[in-house]
N, C-alpha and C positions, 0 to 999 in steps of 0.2 A: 067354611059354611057361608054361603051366599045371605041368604037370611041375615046373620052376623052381622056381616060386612058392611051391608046394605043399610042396617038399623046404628053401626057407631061412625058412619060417614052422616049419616041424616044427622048424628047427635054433633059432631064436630063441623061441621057446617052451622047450625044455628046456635051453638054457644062458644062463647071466648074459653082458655080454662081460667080465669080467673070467676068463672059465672056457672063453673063445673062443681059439681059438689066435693069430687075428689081434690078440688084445688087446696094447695099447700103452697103460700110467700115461701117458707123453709122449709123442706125435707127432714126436718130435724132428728126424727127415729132412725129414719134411714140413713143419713149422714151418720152419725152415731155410731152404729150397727158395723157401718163401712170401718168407721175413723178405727174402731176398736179391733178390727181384723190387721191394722198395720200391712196394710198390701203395698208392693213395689208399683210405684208408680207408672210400669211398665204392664201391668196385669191387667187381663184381657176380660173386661167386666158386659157384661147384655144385662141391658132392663128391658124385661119383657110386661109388655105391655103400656111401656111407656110413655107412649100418645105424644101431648105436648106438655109433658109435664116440664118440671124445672130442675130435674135430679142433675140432668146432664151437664147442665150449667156450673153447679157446685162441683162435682165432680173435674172438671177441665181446670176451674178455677183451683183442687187442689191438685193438680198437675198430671192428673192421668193422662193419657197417650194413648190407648188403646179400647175404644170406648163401644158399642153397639145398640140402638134401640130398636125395638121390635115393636110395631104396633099394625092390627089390624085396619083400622084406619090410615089409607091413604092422606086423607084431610088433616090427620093431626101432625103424623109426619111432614107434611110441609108447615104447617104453621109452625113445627119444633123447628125447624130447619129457618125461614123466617125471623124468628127471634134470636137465634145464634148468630144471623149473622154470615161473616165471617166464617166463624168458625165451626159453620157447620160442615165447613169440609173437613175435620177432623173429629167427626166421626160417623161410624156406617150405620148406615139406616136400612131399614129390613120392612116391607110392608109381607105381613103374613100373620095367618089367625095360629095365637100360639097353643091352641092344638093340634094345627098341621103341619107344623115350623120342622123342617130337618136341619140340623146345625151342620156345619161343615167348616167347624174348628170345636176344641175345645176352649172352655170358662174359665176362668180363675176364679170368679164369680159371679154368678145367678142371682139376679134381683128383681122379685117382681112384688110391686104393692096394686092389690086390687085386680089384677089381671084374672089368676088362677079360682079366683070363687066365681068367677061368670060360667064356668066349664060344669055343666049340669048333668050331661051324659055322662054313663058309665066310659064311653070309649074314647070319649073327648079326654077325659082325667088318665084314663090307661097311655093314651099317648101323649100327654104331657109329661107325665113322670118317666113313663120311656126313653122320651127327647132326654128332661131332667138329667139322667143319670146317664147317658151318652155322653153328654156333649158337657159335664164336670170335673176339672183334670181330678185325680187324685189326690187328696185332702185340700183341693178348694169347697167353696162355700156357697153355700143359698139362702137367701136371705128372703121370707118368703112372705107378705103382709095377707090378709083377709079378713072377711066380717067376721067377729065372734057368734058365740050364741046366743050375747046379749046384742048385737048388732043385729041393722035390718034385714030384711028377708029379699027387699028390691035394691035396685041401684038403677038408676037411668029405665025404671019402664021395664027392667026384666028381673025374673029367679035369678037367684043366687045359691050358693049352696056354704053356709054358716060353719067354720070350723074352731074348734078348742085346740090349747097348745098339744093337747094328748090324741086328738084325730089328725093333725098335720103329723105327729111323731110317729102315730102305725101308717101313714103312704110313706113315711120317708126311710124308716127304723132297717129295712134291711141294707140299706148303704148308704145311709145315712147318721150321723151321731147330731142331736140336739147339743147344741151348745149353752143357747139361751132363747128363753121368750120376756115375751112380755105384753101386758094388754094395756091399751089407752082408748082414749077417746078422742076421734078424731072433732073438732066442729066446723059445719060447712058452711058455704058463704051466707044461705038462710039462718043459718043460727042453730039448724037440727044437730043431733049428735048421734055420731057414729063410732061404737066400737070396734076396736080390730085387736087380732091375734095377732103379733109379729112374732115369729121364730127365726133364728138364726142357725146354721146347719152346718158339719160340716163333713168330704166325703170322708169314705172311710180308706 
């Protein structure tokens, strides 16, 4: 969606992600989430929606090889690219809105924190969980973060759309199995606080 596109390029253009409200020093849940799945350091991970976040960084550092970030943002993609380095040639970068994203491999695992609750349409969310359950080898993982229903209603200037661990379970339940959730608060560089649903999934 051009619209989209148009409004998280304006956003990554005038702020660092350290000045992002999503900003996170540590991925700490998400590393977590990962560390506790024991995946071969060869397994074929996408963080969707991952801008310029800093997962990928931890991620290399514990020796993955096979890495992918998707973010609709062209702008973040290169500041992620930028801060790697080096070593951003080891790993593929994807500018595309991840409800129009066709995969052309399978996952080992699917991680996206904060991506999937900006999807407000009916058909936006129909074809994300499409892709989802495409492009997830069998009995790999997703690992899936979002605002709760104690979390806010905006992010960045737009709707969002609020989920509980038991409304992420009915999109995901028919090939999907819940492994674990768990709810936290995240706080932003303002000092406001933000609740999220993290579920971890795995296929069936």
């Amino acid at each position: 969606m051009k619209e989209a596109k148009s409004h998280w390029e304006e956003v990554y253009e005038k702020k660092s992600y350290k000045d992002a409200s999503w900003y996170q020093e540590k991925p700490v849940i998400s590393l977590q989430f990962i560390k506790d799945l024991e995946l071969p350091e060869c397994s074929k991970i996408i963080d969707v929606g991952g801008g310029d976040s800093n997962l990928v960084d931890f991620l290399l550092k514990d020796g993955f090889r096979d890495i992918t970030v998707l973010d609709i943002s062209e702008k973040a993609i290169v500041k992620a690219q930028k801060s790697l380095n080096k070593d951003a040639k080891k790993v593929n970068w994807i500018v595309a809105d991840a409800s129009e994203f066709e995969a052309t491999q399978v996952y080992h695992l699917w991680h996206d924190r904060a991506a999937f609750h900006f999807l407000t349409e009916d058909e936006q969310i129909e074809n994300y969980l499409r892709t989802l359950e495409n492009s997830v080898a069998s009995g790999g993982f997703v690992i899936l973060a979002t605002f709760s229903k104690e979390g806010p209603e905006k992010c960045s200037g737009r709707t969002i759309k609020q989920y509980s661990k038991e409304d992420l379970q009915d999109l995901l339940q028919d090939k999907f199995e819940l492994l674990k959730s768990k709810n936290l608060d995240h706080k932003t560089p303002t000092g406001a606080i933000q609740n999220f649903t993290f579920c971890c999934f795995r296929k069936k």
